[in-house]
C-alpha positions in Angstrom: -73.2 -133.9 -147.2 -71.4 -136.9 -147.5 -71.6 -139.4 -144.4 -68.1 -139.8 -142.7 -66.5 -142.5 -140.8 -65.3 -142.4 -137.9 -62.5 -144.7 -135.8 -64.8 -146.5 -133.3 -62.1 -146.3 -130.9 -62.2 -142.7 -130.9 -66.1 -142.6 -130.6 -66.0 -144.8 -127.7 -63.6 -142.4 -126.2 -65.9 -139.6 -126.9 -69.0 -140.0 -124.5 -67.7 -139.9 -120.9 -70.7 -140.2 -118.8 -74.0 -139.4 -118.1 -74.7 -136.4 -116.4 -77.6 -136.7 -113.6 -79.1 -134.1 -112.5 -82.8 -132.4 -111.7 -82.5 -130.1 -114.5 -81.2 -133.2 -116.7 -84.1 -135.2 -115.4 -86.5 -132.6 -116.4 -84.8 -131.9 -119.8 -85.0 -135.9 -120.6 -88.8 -136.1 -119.5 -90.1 -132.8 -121.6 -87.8 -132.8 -124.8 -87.0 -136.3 -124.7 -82.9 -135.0 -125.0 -80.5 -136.7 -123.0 -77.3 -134.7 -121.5 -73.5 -136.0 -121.2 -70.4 -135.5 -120.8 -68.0 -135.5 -123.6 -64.5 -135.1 -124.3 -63.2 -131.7 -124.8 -62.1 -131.7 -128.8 -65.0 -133.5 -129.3 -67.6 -132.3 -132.5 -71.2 -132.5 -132.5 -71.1 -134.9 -135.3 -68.5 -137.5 -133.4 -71.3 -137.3 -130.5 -74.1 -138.2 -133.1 -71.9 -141.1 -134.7 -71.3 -142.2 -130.8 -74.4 -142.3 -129.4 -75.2 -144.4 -132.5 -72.9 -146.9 -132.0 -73.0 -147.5 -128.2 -76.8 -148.2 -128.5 -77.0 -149.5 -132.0 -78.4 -152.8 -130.4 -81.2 -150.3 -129.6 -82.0 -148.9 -132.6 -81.2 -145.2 -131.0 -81.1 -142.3 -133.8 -79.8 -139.1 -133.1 -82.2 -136.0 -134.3 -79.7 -133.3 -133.3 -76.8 -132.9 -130.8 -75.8 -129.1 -128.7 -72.7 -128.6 -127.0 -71.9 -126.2 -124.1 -68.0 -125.8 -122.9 -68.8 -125.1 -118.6 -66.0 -122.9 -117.4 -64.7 -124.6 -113.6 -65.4 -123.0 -110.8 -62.8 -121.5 -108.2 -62.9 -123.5 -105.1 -60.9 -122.4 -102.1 -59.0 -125.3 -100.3 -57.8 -123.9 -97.1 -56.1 -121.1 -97.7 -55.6 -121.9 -101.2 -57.9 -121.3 -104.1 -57.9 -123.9 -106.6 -60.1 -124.3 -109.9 -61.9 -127.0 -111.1 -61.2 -128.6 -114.6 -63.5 -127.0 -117.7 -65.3 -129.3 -119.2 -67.7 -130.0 -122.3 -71.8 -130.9 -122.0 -73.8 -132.8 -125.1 -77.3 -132.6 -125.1 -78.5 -135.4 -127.2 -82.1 -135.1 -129.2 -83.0 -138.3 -130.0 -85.9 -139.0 -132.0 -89.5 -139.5 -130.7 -90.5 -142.8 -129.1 -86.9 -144.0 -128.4 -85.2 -144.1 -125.1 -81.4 -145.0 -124.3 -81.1 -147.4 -121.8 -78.2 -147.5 -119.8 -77.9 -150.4 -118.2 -77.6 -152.6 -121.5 -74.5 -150.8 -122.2 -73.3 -151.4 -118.7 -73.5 -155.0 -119.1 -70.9 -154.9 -122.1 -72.8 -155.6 -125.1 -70.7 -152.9 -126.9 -68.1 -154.5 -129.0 
C-alpha cells in the first residue's frame, strides 16, 4: 500500500470531538481505544492520518481505527416528533503505552 497524503485542512476537519461517556471510559481503560466523533464522509484512514497529526507533538500512533454510523433518535417536542441528526463514531486503537492527552491540544499547539 502506498502511504497517501492528505490536506491537513481537511484532517483537522475530520475529528469533531471526544465523546465521554461510561462505556467510553471503560473502553479507554481496558483496550486502551479512544472513541470520537467524526465527520460523516469521513474514512477510517483520514481518522488514522488525523489523530496523527493533532498529537504528533505526542508521538501518538494509530494501531487500527472502527467506525459505527448511530442512527438519531425520534424525540417528541410537544406535540411534535422531531429526530435527532445521524451521526458517525471512531474508535481509535492506539498502540500500547501511549495516551492522547487532550488538554495539549486545547492549548493550540496544533499548527
Amino acid at each position: 500500500m502506498s502511504a497517501q497524503t492528505y490536506n491537513p485542512e481537511r484532517l483537522m476537519q475530520v475529528i469533531l470531538a471526544p465523546q465521554v461517556s461510561e462505556k467510553a471510559t471503560y473502553i479507554a481503560e481496558k483496550h486502551n481505544h479512544v472513541i470520537f466523533r467524526v465527520a460523516q464522509d469521513a474514512t477510517k484512514s483520514e481518522i488514522k492520518a488525523a489523530v496523527e497529526l493533532m498529537w504528533k507533538a505526542q508521538n501518538v500512533e494509530v494501531k487500527n481505527v472502527r467506525t459505527a454510523n448511530i442512527k438519531g433518535k425520534e424525540k417528541r417536542f410537544g406535540r411534535f416528533m422531531g429526530r435527532r441528526s445521524n451521526w458517525k463514531k471512531a474508535y481509535v486503537s492506539i498502540k500500547a503505552g501511549q495516551e492522547i492527552n487532550f488538554s495539549e491540544t486545547a492549548q493550540g499547539e496544533v499548527k
